[in-house]
N, C-alpha and C positions, 0 to 999 in steps of 0.2 A: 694734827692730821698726818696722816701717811702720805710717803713720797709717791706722787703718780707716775704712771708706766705711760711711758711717749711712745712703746711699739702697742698697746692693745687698741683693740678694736673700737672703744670708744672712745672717745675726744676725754683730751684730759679735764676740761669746763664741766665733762658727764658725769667723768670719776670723782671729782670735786663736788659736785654736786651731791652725788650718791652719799658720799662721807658724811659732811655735814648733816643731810638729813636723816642719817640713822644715828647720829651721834645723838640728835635732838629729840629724834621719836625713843629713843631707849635712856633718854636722861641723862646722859653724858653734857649736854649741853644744855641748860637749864632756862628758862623763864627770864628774862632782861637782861642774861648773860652779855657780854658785847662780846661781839666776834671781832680776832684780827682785822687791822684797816686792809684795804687791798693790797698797796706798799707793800705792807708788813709779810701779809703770808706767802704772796706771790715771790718773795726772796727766801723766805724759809723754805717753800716747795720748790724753787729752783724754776719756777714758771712764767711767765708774762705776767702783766697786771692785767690782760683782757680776759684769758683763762679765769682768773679769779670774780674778775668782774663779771662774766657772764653766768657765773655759777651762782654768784651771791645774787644774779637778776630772776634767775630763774627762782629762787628760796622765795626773795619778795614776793616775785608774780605767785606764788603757790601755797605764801602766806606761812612759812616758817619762818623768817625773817621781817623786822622791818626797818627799813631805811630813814633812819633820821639825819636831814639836814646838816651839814657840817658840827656832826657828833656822831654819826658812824653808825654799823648794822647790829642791831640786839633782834634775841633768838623770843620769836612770838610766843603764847602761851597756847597751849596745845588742849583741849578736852579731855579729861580723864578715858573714854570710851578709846579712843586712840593709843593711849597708853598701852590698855589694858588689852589691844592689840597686838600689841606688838610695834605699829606703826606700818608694819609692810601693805601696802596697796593691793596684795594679792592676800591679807591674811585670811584667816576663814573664822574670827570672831562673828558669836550668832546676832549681826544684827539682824537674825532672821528680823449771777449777777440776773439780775435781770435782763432783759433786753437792752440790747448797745446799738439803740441808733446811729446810722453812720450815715452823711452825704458820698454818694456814691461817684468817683470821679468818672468821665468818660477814659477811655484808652486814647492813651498818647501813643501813634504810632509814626511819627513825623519824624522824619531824619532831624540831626542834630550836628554842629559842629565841632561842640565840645557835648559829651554828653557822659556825666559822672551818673548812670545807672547805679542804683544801689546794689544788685546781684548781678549786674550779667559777668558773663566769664570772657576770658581770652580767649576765641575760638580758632585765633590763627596759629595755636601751637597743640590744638587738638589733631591726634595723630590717622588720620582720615584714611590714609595708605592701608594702614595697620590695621584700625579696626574692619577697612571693608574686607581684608584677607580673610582676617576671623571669621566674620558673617557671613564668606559665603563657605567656609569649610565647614560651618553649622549647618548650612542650609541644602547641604550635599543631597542626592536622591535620596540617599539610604536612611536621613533622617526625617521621610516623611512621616514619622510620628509624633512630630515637631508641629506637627499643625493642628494637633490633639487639645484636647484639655491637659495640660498638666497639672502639679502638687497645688491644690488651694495654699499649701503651706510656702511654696516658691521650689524651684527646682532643687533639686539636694547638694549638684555640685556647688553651685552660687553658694549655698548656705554655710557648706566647709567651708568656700573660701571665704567667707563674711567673719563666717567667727573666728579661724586663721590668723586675717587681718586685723580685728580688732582688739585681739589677746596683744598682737604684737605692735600695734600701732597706738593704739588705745588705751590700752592697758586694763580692757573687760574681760571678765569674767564669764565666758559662755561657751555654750557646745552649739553643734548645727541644727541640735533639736530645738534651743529655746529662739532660733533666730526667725521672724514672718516675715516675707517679704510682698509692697503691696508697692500698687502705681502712683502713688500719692500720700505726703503728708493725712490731709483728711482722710484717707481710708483707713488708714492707720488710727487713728486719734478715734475715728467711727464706731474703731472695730474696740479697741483698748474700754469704751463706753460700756459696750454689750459685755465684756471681760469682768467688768468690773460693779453692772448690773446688780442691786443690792446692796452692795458692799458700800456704798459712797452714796448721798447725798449734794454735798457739796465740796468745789475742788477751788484751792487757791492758786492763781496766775498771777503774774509779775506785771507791774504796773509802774510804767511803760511796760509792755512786753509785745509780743506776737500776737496780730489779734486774730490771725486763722485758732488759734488754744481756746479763745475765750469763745469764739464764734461757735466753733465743734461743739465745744462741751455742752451749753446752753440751749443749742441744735438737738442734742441726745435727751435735751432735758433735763439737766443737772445746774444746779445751783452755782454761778461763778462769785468767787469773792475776790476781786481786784489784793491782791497783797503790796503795798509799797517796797519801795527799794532805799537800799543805802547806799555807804558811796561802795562796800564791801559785798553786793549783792540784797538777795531779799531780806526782809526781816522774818527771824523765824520765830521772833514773838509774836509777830503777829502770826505767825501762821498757826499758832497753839492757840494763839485767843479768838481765831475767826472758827476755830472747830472745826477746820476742813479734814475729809477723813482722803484725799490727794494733793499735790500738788504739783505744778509742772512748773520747771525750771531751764534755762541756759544756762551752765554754772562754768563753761569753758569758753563765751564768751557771748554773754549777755546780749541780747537783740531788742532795743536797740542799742544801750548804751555800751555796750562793749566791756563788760564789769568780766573782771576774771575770778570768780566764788574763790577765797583762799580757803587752802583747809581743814582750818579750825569750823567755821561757819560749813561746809558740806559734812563734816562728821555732827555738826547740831542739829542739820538733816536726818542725817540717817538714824540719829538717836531718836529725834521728835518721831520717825517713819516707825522705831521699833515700838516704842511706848506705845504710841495710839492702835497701831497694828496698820497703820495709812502705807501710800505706795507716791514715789515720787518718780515723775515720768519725766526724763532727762532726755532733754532736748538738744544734740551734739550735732547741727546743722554744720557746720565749718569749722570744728575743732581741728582738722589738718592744717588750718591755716594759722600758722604765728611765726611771725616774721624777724624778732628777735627774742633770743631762749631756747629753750626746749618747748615742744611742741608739749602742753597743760593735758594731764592725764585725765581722764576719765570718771567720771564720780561714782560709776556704776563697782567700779573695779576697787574702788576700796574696800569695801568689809563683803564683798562675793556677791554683790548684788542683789541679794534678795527682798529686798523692799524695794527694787529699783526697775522701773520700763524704759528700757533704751531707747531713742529714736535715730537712725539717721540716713544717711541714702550717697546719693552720688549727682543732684544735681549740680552741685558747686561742684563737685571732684573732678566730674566727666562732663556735664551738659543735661540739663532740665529735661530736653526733647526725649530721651528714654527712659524715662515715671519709672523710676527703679527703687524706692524706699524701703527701708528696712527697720526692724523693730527687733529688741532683743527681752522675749518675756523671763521673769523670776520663775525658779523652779514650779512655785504653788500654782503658777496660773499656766502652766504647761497641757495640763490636765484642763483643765476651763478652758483654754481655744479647742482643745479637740472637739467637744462637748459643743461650741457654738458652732465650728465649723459642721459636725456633723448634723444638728438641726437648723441649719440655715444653708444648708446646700452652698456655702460658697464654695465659688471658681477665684482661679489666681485673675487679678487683674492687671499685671506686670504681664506685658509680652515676653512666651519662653525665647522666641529667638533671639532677643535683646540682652533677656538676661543667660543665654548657654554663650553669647557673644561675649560677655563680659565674663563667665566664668572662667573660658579661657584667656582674654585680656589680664584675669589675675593669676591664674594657674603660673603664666609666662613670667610673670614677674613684673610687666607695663605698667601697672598700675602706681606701683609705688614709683618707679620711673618717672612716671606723668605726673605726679604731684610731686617731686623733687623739682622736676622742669617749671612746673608753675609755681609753686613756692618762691623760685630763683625772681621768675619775674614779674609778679605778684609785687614780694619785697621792695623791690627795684621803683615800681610804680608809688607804693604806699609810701616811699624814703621821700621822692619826689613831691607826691602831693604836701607831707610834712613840712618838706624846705620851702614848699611854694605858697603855702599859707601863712606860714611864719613870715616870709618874707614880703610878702605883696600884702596882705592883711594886717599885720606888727600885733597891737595890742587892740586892736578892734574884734577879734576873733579868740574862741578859746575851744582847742580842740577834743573832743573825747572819744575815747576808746578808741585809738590804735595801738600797734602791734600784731593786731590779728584782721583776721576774718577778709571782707571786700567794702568796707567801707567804713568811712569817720564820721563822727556827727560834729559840725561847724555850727559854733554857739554864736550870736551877734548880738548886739541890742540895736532896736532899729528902729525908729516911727513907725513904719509900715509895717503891715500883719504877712504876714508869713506866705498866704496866698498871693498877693500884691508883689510881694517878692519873687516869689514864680514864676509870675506872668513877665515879669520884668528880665528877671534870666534865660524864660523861652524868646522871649521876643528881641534876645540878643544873641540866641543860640544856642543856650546853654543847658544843661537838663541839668535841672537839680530837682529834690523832693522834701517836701516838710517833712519835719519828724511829731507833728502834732497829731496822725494819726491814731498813732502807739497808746495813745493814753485809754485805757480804757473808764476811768474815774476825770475830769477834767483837771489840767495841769496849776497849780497856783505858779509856777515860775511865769517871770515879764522877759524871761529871750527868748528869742527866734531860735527855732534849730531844727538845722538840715541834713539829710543825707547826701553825702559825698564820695560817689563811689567810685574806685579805682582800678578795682580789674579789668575791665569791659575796652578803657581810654586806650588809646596810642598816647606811648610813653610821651612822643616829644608833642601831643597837646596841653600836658596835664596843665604846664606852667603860663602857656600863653591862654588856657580855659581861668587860670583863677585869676589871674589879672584882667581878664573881661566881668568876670562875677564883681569883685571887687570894684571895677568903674561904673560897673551898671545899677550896685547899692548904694556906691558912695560917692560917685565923683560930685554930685548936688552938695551934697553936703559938706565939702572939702574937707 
């Protein structure tokens, strides 16, 4: 490795980072190769052990690397299709159910003491000041056009900055032409249906997964086939052997389990996508959020997108309350929205004043500000709940999927069924939510597991929230 530079711009853990992984995508660094201990290289580059350590976490999390137990880090095996990329993330290799009954809960809208919400956000560091300046310099006389119909496509300045920010945060692959912007997940997912009309039959979803994906699709009329998962994300055997000509995925960080797709397994994607001629709809609800590492790129952005439908939005970013989603289509179906939009007469259904509010919020720069701010304390929240299940919990509990996103799933084994558990932590105050929803195939595992979410809490409840949880499952039981 080359010595890093302590005045450039990015973190030397970046430049480290950067190295190793084109040392690996161009073969320099080979297949169960071992790489220097931490020790070791961090004194050869003249750097900290944490430098090296956060470089080599980010390789794990992204799947060039794996981490074996006191025997040290070897370089994963990579896909031939990747190779023959190049490896660069930007390259431009051509990779040109039945019905799911559910008991439907009533809405819980009871205040709570401790209350671990799986999505809500921290609203006390949303910049309120700020955005109402915006909104009303949008809403000026002179733009009473503003109350018009605008772009069924979403306004044009929103859309620069959408792809802007996603080339530069993300690491996609897009213009302002392939971006749609709608009020809602569902609209999008409605609309992606009619896109794709014909073309598809039947689409594979992730099991556990999101069951707004499974609901849509089946809604439109389309065949869902549950796909299981691994501990490394979906299986893409099965996803060859169920014959689905789509499927839809979280590959930056899995809902529920929190799985980070490494990417060997997202390039077997993209291959199985080229083969059959299929389209994989990538679902990046909270990809801004990873709390330690580098923020996990994009899967769109590897081989240029073109087998790939972007999903993502701003309710986690910003706040749910302004239905701002967006959608980033592949070249070939750029042409096919025009085509539904113009026989289907749609209207935008995103408010323009919300979204020319937001265009300037990103214009300004705020945005990335505001998710720096909350990342800081985000982090801060999810370190805490870590320590505080570990600690109050011990080995009764086993946690999954953090690092990212707004919440953990809390494994237990318990006599009582999951519901009972519920009712036990409301009636002590507590909000917590089963994760037995998710399933859309029924689960053979025997644990209990929970959603546990973070963002939403005051920091200093988190601690005294899980040692109520904890007395109120287990103190019977000693």
């Amino acid at each position: 490795m080359s010595k890093l530079d302590p005045d450039a711009k990015a973190p030397q853990y970046a430049q480290l980072y950067e190295q190793v992984k084109t040392a690996i995508t161009e073969g320099e660094l080979t297949e169960h190769m071992r790489m220097p201990s931490i020790r070791s290289l961090a004194g050869t580059l003249g750097v900290s052990a944490t430098t090296v350590e956060l470089a080599y976490s980010q390789l794990v999390a992204e799947g060039f690397l794996d981490s074996q137990p006191k025997r040290g880090y070897y370089v994963q095996k990579l896909p031939d299709p990747y190779r023959q990329a190049g490896g660069s993330e930007s390259g431009r290799a051509l990779f040109v159910v039945s019905s799911i009954p559910r008991i439907v809960p009533a809405r819980d809208n009871r205040e709570y003491q401790y209350d671990f919400h799986l999505s809500k956000n921290d609203h006390t560091i949303f910049p309120f000041e700020l955005w109402r300046r915006l909104s009303n310099q949008v809403l000026r006389q002179s733009n009473q056009d503003l109350l018009f119909y605008g772009d069924p496509q979403g306004e044009y300045g929103l859309r620069v900055q959408i792809s802007n920010y996603l080339r530069q945060f993300r690491g996609c692959e897009c213009t302002p032409e392939q971006v749609v912007i709608g009020s809602s997940q569902h609209h999008l997912l409605s609309l992606i249906c009619h896109l794709l009309k014909g073309r598809l039959q039947h689409i594979g979803v992730e099991n556990p997964g999101y069951l707004l994906h499974a609901e849509t699709f089946r809604q439109q009329g389309l065949q869902v086939c549950p796909i299981p998962l691994q501990d490394n994300g979906i299986q893409v055997e099965e996803v060859y052997a169920r014959q689905v000509q789509a499927v839809c995925v979280s590959p930056s960080h899995q809902y529920p389990r929190g799985i980070v797709m490494p990417i060997a397994k997202r390039l077997q994607l993209l291959e199985w996508a080229e083969r059959v001629q299929g389209y994989i709809i990538e679902d990046d609800y909270d990809g801004e959020f990873r709390y330690h590492g580098r923020v996990i790129p994009s899967l769109q952005g590897l081989q240029g997108g073109n087998r790939v439908i972007y999903l993502g939005g701003f309710s986690q970013v910003l706040a749910p309350a302004f239905c701002i989603h967006y959608m980033v289509l592949p070249p070939d179906l750029i042409t096919v929205y025009q085509q539904v939009e113009y026989k289907m007469l749609l209207e935008q259904s995103a408010s323009r004043i919300h979204q020319c509010t937001l265009q300037a919020f990103m214009e300004r720069g705020h945005l990335e500000k505001h998710i720096r701010k909350m990342r800081k304390r985000y982090g801060q929240k999810h370190d805490l709940l870590i320590q505080s299940i570990q600690e109050v919990f011990g080995e009764r509990a086993i946690i999954i999927g953090k690092d990212a996103g707004f919440h953990i799933l809390l494994r237990i084994d318990h006599p009582l069924t999951e519901h009972e558990l519920v009712l036990r932590a409301r009636e002590a105050g507590v909000r917590v939510a089963s994760a037995a929803h998710t399933w859309i195939e029924p689960s053979s595992y025997p644990y209990r597991e929970f959603f546990i979410g973070f963002a939403g809490i005051e920091l200093e409840r988190i601690e005294p929230g899980i040692k109520r949880l904890y007395d109120v499952w287990f103190q019977e039981q000693g």
